[in-house]
NULUMZA-366506 format. One record per residue (C-alpha): x, y negated, z negated; residue number from 0. Coordinates in nm, 4 decimals, padded with zeros to 6 digits. Layout:
// residues N
(atom (X; Y; Z); NUM)
...
END
This chain:
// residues 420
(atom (-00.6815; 08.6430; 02.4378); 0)
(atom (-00.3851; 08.8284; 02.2655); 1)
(atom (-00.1102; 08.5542; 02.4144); 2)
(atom (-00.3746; 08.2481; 02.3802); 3)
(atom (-00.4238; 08.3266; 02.0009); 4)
(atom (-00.0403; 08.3845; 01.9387); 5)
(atom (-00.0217; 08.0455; 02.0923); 6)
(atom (-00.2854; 07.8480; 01.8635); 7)
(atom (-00.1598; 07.9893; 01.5519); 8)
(atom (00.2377; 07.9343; 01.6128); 9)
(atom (00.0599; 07.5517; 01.6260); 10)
(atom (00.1884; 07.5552; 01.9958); 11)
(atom (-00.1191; 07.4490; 02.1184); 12)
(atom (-00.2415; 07.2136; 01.8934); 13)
(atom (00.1158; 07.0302; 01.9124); 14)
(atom (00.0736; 07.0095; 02.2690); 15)
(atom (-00.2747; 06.8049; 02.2428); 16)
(atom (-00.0581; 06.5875; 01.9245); 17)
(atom (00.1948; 06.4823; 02.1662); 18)
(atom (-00.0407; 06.4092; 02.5141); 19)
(atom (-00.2574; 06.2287; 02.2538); 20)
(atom (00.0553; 06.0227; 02.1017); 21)
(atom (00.1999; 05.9361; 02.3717); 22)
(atom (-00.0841; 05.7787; 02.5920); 23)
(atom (-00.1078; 05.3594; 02.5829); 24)
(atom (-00.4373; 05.2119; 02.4097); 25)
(atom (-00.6192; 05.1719; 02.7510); 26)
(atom (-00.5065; 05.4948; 02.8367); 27)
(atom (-00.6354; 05.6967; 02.5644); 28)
(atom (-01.0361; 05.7241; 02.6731); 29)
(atom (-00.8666; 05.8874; 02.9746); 30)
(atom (-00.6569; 06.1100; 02.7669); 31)
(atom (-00.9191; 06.1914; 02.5556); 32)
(atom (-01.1053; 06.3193; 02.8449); 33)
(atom (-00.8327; 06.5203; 03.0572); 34)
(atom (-00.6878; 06.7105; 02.7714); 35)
(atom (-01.0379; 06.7996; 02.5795); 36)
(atom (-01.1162; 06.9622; 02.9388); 37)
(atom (-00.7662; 07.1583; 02.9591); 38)
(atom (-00.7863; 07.2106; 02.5704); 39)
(atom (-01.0945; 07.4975; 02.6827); 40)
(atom (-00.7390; 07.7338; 02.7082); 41)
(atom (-00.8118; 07.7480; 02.3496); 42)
(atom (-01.1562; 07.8590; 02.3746); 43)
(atom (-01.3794; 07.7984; 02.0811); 44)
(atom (-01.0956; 07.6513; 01.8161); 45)
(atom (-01.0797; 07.3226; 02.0854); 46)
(atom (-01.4216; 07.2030; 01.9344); 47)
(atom (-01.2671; 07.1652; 01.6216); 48)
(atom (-00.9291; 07.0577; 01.6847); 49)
(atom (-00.9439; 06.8290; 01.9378); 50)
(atom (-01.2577; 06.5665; 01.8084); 51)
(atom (-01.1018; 06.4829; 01.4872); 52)
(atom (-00.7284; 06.4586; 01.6357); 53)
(atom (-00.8559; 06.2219; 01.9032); 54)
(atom (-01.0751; 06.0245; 01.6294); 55)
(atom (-00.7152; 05.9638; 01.4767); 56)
(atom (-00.5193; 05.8533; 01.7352); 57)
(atom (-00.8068; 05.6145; 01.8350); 58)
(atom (-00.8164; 05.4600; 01.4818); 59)
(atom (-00.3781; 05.3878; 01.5076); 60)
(atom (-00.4927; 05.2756; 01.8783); 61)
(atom (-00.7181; 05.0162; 01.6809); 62)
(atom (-01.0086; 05.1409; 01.9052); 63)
(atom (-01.3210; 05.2967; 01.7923); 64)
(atom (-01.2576; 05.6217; 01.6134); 65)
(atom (-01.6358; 05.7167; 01.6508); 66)
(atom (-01.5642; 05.7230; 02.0574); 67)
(atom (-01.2875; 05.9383; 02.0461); 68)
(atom (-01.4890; 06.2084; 01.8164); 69)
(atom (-01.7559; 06.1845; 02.0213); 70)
(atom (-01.5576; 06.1617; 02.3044); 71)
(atom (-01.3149; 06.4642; 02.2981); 72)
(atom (-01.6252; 06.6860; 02.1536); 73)
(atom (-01.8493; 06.5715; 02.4888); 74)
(atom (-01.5032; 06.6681; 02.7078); 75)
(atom (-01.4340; 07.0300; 02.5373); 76)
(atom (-01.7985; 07.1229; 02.5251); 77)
(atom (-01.9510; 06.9571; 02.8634); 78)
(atom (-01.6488; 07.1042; 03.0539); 79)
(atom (-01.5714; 07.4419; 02.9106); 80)
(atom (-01.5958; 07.6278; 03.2083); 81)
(atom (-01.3595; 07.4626; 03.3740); 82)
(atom (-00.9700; 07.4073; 03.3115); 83)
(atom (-00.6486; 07.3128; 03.5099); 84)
(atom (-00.5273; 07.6196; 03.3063); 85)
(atom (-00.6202; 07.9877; 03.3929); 86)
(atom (-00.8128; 08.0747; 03.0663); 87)
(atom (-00.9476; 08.4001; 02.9217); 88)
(atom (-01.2703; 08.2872; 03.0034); 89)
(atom (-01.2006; 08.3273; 03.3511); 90)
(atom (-01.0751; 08.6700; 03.3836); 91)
(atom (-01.4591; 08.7169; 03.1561); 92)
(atom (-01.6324; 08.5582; 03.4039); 93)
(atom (-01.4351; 08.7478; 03.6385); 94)
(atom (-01.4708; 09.0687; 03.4870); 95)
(atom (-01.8290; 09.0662; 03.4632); 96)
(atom (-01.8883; 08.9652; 03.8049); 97)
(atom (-01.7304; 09.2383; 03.9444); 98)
(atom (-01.8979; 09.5142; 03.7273); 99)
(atom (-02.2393; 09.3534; 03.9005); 100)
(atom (-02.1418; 09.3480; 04.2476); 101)
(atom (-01.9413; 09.6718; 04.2834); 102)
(atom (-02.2547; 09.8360; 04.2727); 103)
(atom (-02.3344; 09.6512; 04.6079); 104)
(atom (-02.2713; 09.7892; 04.9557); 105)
(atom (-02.0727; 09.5301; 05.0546); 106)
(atom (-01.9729; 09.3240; 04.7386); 107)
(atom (-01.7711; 09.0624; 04.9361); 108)
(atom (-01.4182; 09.0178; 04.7851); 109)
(atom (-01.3235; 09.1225; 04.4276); 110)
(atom (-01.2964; 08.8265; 04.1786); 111)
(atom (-00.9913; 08.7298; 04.0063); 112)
(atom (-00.9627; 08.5213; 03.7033); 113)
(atom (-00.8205; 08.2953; 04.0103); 114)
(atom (-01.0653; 08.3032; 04.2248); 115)
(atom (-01.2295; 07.9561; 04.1171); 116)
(atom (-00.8677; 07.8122; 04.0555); 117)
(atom (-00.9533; 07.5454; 04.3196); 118)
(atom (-01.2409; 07.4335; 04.2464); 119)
(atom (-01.1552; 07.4521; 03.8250); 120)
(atom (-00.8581; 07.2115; 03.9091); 121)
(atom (-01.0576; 06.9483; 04.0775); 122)
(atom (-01.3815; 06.9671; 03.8491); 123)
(atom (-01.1103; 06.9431; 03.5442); 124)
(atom (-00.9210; 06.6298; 03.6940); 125)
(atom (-01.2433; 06.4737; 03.8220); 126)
(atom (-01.4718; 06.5251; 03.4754); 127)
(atom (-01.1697; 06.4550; 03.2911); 128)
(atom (-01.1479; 06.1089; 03.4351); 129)
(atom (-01.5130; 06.0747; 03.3817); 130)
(atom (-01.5298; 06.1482; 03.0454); 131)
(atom (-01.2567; 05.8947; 02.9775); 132)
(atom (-01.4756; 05.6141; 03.2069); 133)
(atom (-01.7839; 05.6822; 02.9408); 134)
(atom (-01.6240; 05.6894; 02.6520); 135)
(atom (-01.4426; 05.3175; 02.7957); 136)
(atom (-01.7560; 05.1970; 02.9158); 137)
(atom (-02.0447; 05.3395; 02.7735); 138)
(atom (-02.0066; 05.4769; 02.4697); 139)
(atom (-01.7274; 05.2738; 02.2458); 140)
(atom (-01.9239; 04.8967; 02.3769); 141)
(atom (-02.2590; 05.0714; 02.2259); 142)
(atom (-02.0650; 05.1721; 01.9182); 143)
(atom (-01.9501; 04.8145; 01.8780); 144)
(atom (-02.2942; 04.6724; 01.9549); 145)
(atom (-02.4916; 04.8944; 01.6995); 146)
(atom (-02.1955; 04.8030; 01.4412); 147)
(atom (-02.1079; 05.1858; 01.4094); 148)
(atom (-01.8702; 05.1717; 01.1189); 149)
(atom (-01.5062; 05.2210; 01.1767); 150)
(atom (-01.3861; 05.3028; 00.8478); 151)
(atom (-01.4543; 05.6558; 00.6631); 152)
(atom (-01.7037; 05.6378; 00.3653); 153)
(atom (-01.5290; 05.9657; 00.2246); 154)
(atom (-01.1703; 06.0716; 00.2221); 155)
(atom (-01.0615; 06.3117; 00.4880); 156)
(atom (-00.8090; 06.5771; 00.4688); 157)
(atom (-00.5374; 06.4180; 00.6129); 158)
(atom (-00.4027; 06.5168; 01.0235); 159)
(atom (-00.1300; 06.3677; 01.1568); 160)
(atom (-00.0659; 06.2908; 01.5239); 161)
(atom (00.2808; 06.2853; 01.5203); 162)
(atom (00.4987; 06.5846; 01.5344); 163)
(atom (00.7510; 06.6493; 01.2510); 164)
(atom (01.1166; 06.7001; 01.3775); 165)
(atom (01.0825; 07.1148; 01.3964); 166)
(atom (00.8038; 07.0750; 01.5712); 167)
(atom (00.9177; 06.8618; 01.8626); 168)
(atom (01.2269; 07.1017; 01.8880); 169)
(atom (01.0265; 07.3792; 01.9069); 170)
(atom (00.8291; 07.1954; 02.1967); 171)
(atom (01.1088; 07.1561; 02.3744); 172)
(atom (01.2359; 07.5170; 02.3756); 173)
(atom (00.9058; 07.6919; 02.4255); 174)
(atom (00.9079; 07.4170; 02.7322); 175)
(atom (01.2697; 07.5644; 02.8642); 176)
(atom (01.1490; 07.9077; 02.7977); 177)
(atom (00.8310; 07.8714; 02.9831); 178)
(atom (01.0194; 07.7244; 03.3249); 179)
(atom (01.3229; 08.0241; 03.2502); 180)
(atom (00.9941; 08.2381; 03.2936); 181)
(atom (00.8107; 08.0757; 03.5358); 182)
(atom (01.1881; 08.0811; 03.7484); 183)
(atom (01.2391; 08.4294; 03.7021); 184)
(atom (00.8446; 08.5725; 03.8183); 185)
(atom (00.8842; 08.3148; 04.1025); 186)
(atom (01.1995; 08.4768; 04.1911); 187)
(atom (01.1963; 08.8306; 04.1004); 188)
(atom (00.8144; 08.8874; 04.1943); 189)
(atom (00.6713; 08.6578; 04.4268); 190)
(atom (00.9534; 08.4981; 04.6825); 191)
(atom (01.1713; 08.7922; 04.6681); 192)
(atom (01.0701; 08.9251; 05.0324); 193)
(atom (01.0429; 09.3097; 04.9351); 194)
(atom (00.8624; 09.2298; 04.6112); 195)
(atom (00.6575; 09.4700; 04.4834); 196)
(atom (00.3687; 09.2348; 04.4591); 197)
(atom (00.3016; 09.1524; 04.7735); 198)
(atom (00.0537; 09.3302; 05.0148); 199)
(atom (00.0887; 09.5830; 05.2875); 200)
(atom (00.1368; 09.2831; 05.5514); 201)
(atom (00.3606; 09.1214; 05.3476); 202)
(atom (00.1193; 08.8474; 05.1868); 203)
(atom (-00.0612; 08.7283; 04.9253); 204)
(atom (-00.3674; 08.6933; 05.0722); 205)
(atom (-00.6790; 08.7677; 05.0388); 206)
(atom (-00.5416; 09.0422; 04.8504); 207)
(atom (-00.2932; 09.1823; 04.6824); 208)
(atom (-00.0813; 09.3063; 04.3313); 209)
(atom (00.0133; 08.9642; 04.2594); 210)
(atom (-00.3704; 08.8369; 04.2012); 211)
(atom (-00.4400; 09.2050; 04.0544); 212)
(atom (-00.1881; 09.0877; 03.7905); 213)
(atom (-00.2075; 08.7376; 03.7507); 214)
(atom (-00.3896; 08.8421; 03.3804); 215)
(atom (-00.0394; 09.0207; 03.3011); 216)
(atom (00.1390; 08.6679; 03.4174); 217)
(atom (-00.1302; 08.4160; 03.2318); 218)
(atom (-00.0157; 08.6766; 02.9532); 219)
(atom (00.3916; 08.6176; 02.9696); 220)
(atom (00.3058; 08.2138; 03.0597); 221)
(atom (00.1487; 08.1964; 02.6792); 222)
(atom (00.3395; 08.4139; 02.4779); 223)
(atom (00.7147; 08.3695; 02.5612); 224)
(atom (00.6649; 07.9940; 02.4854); 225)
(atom (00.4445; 08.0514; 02.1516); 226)
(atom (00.7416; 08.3083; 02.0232); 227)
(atom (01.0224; 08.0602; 02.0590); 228)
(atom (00.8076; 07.7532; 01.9181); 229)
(atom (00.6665; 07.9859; 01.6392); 230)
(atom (01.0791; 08.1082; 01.5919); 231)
(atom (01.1727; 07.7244; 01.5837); 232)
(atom (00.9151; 07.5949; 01.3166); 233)
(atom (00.9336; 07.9348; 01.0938); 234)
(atom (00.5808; 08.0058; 01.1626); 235)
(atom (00.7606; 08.3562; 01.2832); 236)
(atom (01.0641; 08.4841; 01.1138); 237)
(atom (01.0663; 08.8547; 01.1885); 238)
(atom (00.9649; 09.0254; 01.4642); 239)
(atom (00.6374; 09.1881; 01.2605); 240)
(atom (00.5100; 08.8137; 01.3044); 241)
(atom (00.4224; 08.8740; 01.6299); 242)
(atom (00.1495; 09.1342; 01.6145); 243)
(atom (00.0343; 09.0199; 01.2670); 244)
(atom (-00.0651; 08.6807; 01.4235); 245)
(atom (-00.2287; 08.8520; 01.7166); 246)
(atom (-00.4388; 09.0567; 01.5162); 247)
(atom (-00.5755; 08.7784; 01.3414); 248)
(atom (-00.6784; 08.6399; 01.6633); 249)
(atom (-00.8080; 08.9789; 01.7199); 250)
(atom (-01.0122; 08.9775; 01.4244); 251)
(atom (-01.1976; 08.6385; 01.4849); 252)
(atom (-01.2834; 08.8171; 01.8229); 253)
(atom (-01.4502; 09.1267; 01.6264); 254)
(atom (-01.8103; 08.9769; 01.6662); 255)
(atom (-01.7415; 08.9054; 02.0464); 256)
(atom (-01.6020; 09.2249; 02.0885); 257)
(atom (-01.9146; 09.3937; 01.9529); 258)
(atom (-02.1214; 09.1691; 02.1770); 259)
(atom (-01.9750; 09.2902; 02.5226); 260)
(atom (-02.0207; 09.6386; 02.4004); 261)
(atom (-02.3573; 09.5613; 02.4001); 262)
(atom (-02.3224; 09.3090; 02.7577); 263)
(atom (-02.1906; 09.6272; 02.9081); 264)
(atom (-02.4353; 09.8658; 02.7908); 265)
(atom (-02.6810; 09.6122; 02.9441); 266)
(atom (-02.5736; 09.5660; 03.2458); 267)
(atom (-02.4937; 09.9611; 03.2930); 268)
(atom (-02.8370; 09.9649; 03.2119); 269)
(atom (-02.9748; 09.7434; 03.4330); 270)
(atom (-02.7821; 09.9638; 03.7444); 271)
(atom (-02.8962; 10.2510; 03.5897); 272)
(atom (-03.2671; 10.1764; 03.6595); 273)
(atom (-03.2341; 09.9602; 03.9997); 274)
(atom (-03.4184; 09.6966; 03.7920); 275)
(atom (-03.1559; 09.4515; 03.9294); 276)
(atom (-03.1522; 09.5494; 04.2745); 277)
(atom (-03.5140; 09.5537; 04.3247); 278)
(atom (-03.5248; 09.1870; 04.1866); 279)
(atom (-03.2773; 09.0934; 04.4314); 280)
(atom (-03.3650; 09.2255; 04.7244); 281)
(atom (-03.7011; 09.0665; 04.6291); 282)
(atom (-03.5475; 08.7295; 04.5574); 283)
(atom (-03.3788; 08.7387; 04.8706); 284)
(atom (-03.6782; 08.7685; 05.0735); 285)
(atom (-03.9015; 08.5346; 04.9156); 286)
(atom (-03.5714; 08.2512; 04.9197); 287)
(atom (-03.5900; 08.3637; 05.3052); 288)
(atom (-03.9452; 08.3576; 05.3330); 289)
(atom (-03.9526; 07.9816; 05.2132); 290)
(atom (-03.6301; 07.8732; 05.3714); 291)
(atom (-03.4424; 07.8716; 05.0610); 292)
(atom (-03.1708; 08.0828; 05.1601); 293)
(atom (-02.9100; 07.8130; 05.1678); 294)
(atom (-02.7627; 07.5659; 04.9178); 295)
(atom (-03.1159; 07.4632; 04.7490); 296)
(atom (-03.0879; 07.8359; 04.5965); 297)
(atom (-02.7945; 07.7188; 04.4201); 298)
(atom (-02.9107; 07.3684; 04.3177); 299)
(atom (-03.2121; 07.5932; 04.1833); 300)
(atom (-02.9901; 07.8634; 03.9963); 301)
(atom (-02.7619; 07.5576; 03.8561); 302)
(atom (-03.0558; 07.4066; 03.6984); 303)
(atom (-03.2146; 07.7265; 03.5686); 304)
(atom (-02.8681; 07.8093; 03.4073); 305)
(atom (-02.8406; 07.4478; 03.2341); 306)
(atom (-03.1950; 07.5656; 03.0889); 307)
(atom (-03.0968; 07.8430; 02.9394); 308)
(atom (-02.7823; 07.7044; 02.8212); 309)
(atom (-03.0070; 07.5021; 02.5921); 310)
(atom (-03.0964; 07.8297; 02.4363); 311)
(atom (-02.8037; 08.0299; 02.5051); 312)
(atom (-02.5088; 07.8656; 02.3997); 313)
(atom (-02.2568; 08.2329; 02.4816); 314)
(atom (-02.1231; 08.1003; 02.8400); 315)
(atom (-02.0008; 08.5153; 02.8647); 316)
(atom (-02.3849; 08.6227; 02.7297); 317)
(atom (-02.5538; 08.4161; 02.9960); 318)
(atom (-02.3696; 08.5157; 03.2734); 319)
(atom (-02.3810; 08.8799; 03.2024); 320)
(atom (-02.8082; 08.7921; 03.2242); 321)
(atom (-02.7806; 08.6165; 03.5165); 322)
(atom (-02.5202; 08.8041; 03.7048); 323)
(atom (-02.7242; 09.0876; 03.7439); 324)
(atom (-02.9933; 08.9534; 03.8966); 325)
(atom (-02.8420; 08.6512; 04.0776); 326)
(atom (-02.4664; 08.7987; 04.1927); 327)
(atom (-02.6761; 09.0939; 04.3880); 328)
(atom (-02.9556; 08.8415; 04.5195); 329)
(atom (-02.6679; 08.5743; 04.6862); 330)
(atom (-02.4249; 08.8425; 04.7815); 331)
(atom (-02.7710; 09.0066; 05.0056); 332)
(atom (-02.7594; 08.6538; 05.1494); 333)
(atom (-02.4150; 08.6378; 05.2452); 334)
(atom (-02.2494; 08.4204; 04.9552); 335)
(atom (-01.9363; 08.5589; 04.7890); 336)
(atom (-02.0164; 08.6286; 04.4205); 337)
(atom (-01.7214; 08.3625; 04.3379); 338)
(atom (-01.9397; 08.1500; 04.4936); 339)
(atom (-02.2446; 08.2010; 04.2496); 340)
(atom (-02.0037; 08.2367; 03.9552); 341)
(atom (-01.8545; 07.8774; 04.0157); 342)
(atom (-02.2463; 07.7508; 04.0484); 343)
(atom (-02.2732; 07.9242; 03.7452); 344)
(atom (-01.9950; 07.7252; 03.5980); 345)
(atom (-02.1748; 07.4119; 03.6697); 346)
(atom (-02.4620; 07.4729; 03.5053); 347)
(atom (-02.3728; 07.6678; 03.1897); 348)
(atom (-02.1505; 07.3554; 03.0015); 349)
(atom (-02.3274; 07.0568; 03.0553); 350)
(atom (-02.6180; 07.1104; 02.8262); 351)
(atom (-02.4363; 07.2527; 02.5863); 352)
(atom (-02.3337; 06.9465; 02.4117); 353)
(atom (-02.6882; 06.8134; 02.3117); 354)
(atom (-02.8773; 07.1420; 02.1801); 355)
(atom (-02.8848; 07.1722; 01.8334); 356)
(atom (-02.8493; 07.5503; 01.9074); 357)
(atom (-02.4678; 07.4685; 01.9070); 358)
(atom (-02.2666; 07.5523; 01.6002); 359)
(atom (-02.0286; 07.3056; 01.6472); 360)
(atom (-02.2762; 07.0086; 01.6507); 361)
(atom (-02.3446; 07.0572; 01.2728); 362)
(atom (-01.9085; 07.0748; 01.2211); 363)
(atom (-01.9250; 06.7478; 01.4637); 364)
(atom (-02.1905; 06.6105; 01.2703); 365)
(atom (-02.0193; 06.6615; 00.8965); 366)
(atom (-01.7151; 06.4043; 01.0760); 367)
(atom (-01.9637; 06.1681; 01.2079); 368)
(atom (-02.1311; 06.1392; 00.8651); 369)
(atom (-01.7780; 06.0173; 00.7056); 370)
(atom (-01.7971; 05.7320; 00.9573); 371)
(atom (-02.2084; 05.6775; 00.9520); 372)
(atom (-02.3581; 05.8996; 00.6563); 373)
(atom (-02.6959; 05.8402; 00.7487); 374)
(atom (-02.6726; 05.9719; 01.1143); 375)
(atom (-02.8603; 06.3068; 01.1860); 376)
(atom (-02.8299; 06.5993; 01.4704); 377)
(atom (-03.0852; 06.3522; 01.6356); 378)
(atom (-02.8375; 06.0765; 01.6381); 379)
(atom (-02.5764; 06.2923; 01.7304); 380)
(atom (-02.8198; 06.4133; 02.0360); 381)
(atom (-02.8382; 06.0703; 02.1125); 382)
(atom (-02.4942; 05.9613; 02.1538); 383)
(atom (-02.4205; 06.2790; 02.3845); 384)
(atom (-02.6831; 06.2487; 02.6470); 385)
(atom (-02.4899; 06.0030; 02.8482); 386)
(atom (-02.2760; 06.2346; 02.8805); 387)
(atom (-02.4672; 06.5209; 03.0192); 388)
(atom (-02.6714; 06.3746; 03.3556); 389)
(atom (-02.3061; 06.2173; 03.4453); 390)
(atom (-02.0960; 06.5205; 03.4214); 391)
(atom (-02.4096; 06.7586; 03.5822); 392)
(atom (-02.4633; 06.5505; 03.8884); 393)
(atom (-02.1022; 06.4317; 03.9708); 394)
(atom (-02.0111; 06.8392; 03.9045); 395)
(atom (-02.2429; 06.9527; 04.1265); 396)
(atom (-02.1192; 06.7428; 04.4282); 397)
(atom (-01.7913; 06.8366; 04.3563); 398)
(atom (-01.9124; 07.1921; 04.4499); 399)
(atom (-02.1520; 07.0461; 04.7396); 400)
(atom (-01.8131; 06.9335; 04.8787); 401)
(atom (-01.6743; 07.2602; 04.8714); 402)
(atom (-01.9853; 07.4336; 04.9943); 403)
(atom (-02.0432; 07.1844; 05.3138); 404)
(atom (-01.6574; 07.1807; 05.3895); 405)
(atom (-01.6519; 07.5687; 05.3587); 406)
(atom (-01.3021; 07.4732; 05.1374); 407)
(atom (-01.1363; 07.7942; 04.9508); 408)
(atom (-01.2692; 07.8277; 04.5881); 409)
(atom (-00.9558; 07.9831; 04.4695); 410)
(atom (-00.6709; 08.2278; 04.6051); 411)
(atom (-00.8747; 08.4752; 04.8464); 412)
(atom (-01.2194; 08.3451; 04.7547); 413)
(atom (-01.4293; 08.1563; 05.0432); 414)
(atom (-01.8037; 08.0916; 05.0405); 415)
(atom (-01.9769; 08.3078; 05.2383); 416)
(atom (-01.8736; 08.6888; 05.3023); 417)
(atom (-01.6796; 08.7265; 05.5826); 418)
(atom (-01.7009; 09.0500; 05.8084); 419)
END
């Protein structure tokens, strides 16, 4: 969280989404729109805010519909936060409270790594990234034009730019050099070297070892070497002090989090603490058995009930914590590997979360969609993101059907079932 907010406010980040968003052909940029709003999740909550209104812009220049792209990067960021090409924070969260459930377990299957989905994340991200650009292309920019959406603003804007001012292109380029100078150097020094130190007592990788232990401590380096020479080369940093200044701001924006898994943990120690959770999973467990739901139509079941209560729950981290301690010991007792039923989770917790007025960042999407159409409403904003939601739902879950009926690796270490 630390390196990720150095990295937003040196404007590393955000000039990374300015140039894939610049750069992309006209035809392209539905596609565009859709791949980087589902990487952009590396930012966590600041990518519903930045990325909409940047790819609104670059869809006006494009002489397309800048209604699509707002509505378009907004349904990509919020329909697939839980997934990323990108290692995120969220993911060592995820991973963190998983394994505070199941180590309470006899036989917790294998420990999860903010890797341990890495797999499966990469192909959901490619695969809804390219959907979201094939409904914002086909669906939702034609009904835009049809309805005669306007195109124009009705009130100024502050003004964004998509193109990067000399300082910050150089500053791309040598936080680019000093990420592959790191990226050399770990690959090197720490993971081919044969008598590295992070490598396990047979010599490996896998299914365990100090490298995945510390890939938190290497997502770390990967952000903030980068986001200290591009914040050096546009003058966002000029001493040293910089550094820790700008991660305590990102700190501080965390303060209400922070105080929230206080309370997470206090709940789920408390949930150990009176066997509530194991006696609802070992009772789960038999009654799935007892119908012959022991199998995949548990999950199909738990994905659904989690895109419920995303509708009411909008915290991907709160959610989980609920559901985890229940759920993690009740599929573990049937042989699943809580990676397993944290990746189901994944599915179900973002979808939903683009169409409930619960959301805090529907009202900031709906204050841009009013400068375009100042009579629309949450209800017409509703409207114009359900297509959205059934899509990405049905085509993620078969993504992880795949996985589940091929018995493919969900990350580094991470199978489906538990193995003996």
């Amino acid at each position: 969280m630390l390196a990720v907010g150095l990295a937003e406010r040196t404007g590393l980040l955000t000039a990374l989404i300015r140039v894939a968003f610049g750069g992309a052909p006209r035809w392209v940029l539905p596609y565009a729109v859709g791949l980087v709003g589902i990487a952009a999740s590396v930012m966590a909550d600041s990518s519903m805010i930045i990325v909409p209104p940047l790819a609104a812009l670059v869809f006006k220049a494009a002489g397309r519909h800048p209604v699509a792209g707002l509505l378009g990067g907004f349904a990509a960021v919020g329909a697939g936060y839980s997934t990323s090409p990108l290692v995120t924070s969220l993911d060592a969260l995820f991973a963190g409270i998983s394994n505070k459930v199941a180590e309470t377990l006899p036989d917790p299957g294998a420990v999860v790594t903010p890797v341990s989905n890495y797999y499966f994340n990469l192909t959901s991200s490619i695969v809804l990234g390219l959907l979201a650009g094939f409904l914002i292309d086909k669906v939702i920019e034609p009904r835009l034009v049809r309805t005669g959406v306007p195109r124009e603003e009705s009130e100024a804007a502050p003004s964004v730019k998509a193109e990067l001012e000399p300082a910050e292109r150089r500053g791309l380029v040598r936080a680019g050099i000093a990420f592959l100078i790191t990226a050399a150097a770990v690959l090197l020094l720490l993971v081919v070297w044969p008598d590295s130190p992070l490598r396990n007592e047979a010599g490996g990788f896998l299914p365990k070892s100090p490298l995945l232990d510390s890939v938190t401590t290497l997502i770390f380096l990967g952000f903030v070497v980068p986001a200290i020479v591009h914040g050096a080369v546009v003058g966002v940093l000029r001493r040293a002090a910089d550094v820790p200044k700008l991660m305590a701001e990102a700190i501080r924006e965390l303060a209400g989090f922070l105080v929230l898994a206080f309370m997470l943990g206090q709940f789920i120690a408390l949930f150990n603490w009176t066997n509530l959770g194991a006696w609802v999973a070992v009772s789960g467990a038999e009654l799935l058995r007892a119908i012959g739901l022991d199998g995949y139509p548990a999950f199909l079941g738990f994905m659904v009930l989690a895109s419920v209560l995303n509708l009411f729950i909008i915290s991907g981290s709160s959610l989980w914590t609920l559901m985890a301690s229940v759920f993690v010991p009740m599929f573990v007792l049937l042989g699943f590997e809580p990676g397993f039923a944290q990746a189901a989770f994944r599915v179900g917790d973002s979808a939903t979360q683009i169409m409930t007025p619960l959301n805090p960042y529907m009202i900031i999407i709906l204050g841009y969609l009013r400068r375009y159409e100042p009579s629309a409403g949450m209800g017409t904003l509703v409207a114009r993101m359900t297509p959205f939601v059934i899509p990405f739902w049905l085509i993620w879950a078969l993504i992880l059907t795949i996985f589940y009926f091929a018995d493919l690796p969900l990350g580094p270490g991470t199978g489906i079932r538990i193995t003996p």
